[in-house]
Phi, psi and omega in degrees: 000307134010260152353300189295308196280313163312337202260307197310291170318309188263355179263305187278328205223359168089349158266181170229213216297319179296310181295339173297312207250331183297305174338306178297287191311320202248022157285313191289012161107341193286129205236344152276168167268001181254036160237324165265007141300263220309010187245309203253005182078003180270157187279151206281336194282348207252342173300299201319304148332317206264321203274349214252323179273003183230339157304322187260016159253023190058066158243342179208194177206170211210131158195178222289350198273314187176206134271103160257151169245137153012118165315099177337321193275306194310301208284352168301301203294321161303301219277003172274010161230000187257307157350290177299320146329296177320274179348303155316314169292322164301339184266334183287303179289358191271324185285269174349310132009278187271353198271317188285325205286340188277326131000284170294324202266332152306293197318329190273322143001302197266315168352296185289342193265324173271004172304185170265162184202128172277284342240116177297145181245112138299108197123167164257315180309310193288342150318273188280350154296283192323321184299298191286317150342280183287326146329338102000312158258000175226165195269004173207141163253120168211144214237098190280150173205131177232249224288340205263019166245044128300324199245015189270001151327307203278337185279342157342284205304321188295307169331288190307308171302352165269330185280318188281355189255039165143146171280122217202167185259081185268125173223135171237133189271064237266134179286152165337305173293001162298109206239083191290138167289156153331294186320312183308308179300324190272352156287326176273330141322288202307328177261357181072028193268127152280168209193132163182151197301146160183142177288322211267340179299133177217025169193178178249108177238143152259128179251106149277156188294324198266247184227015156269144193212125163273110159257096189292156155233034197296137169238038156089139157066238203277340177258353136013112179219159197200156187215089161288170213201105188262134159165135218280321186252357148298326168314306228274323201264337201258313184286336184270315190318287168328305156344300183296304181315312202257013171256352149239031143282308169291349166290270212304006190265334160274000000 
């Protein structure tokens, strides 16, 4: 029973083993500190604490008479409400807490999501989904193109569905050397797209207004490679360029 009541104190009520077995002993009557050594096996300089630790959990009271303890039920019963107190309160700064940690860890959340970000693209399919995902968020595009209207067949279709999925500015810098069909104009109609010439292209790039950018290598169908690229002021930086680019091209075309 004993055994029982020690394990019960200390796993439920915080204490531990010396107050827990000092406790016991001095329910069983012993009221000195050199009686509750020899009753709980606790060694006498370490009574003195224990017994002082267990007055400030209400189990017991120290007068000039000895040590008694509490009546058990009154004093249980105290400290399961002083227990619960805590408790409330711990849950309470934990709710405070978790209200800031939720804060910080978004705030860092949104860091990471507005952060720079790479990915190589492979494929010609992984290319143009990735193309169309992001052309999908922004309201301008513009697009320099050399080595990639090899490949405008399979992109068309990808084109057309950006046009017809939102009102948006689609611009193409095309190199010089680029020889368009009837047809071809009438696809760039069809899509609202504007278009002009320039010598000066020296990759297949998508430039968006926000902060994504495709700087393409295709070398036609499946062996096609691209490098997107999320980061607000290389874009940003990427967009003046092309800008510039497709504003002295239409100087020298007039």
């Amino acid at each position: 029973m004993s055994r029982e009541a020690v394990k019960l104190l200390r796993e439920y009520f915080g204490l531990n083993m010396y107050e827990a077995r000092a406790y016991l002993a001095i329910l069983k009557g012993a009221s000195t500190h050199k009686e509750i050594s020899r009753a709980s096996g606790v060694p006498l300089p370490r009574v003195y604490d224990t017994v002082e630790n267990l007055e400030r959990m209400g189990l017991v009271r120290i007068s000039d008479s000895g040590v008694e303890a509490v009546e058990p039920s009154a004093a249980i019963r105290a400290m399961m409400i002083e227990l619960e107190r805590r408790f409330m309160q711990e849950q309470e700064e934990r709710r405070r807490a978790g209200d800031r940690l939720v804060g910080i860890l978004s705030k860092l959340a949104r860091e990471r999501s507005e952060g720079s970000e790479i990915l190589i693209l492979r494929g010609l399919n992984s290319i143009a989904s990735k193309m169309l995902e992001i052309c999908n968020s922004h309201d301008e595009l513009v697009f320099t193109v050399r080595k990639g209207i090899r490949v405008k067949e399979r992109l068309k279709p990808y084109l057309e569905a950006l046009a017809t999925s939102g009102k948006r500015r689609i611009r193409f810098i095309l190199h010089s050397r680029i020889s368009l069909s009837e047809e071809d104009l009438q696809f760039f109609r069809k899509i609202n797209a504007e278009i002009t010439f320039s010598e000066n292209i020296m990759l297949d790039v998508l430039v968006t207004d926000g902060e994504e950018a495709i700087i393409g290598l295709p070398a036609g169908g499946e062996d096609a490679i691209a490098i997107w690229v999320k980061h607000e002021s290389f874009t940003s930086s990427l967009m003046e360029a092309v800008n510039e680019l497709w504003e002295y091209a239409k100087r020298i075309k007039n």
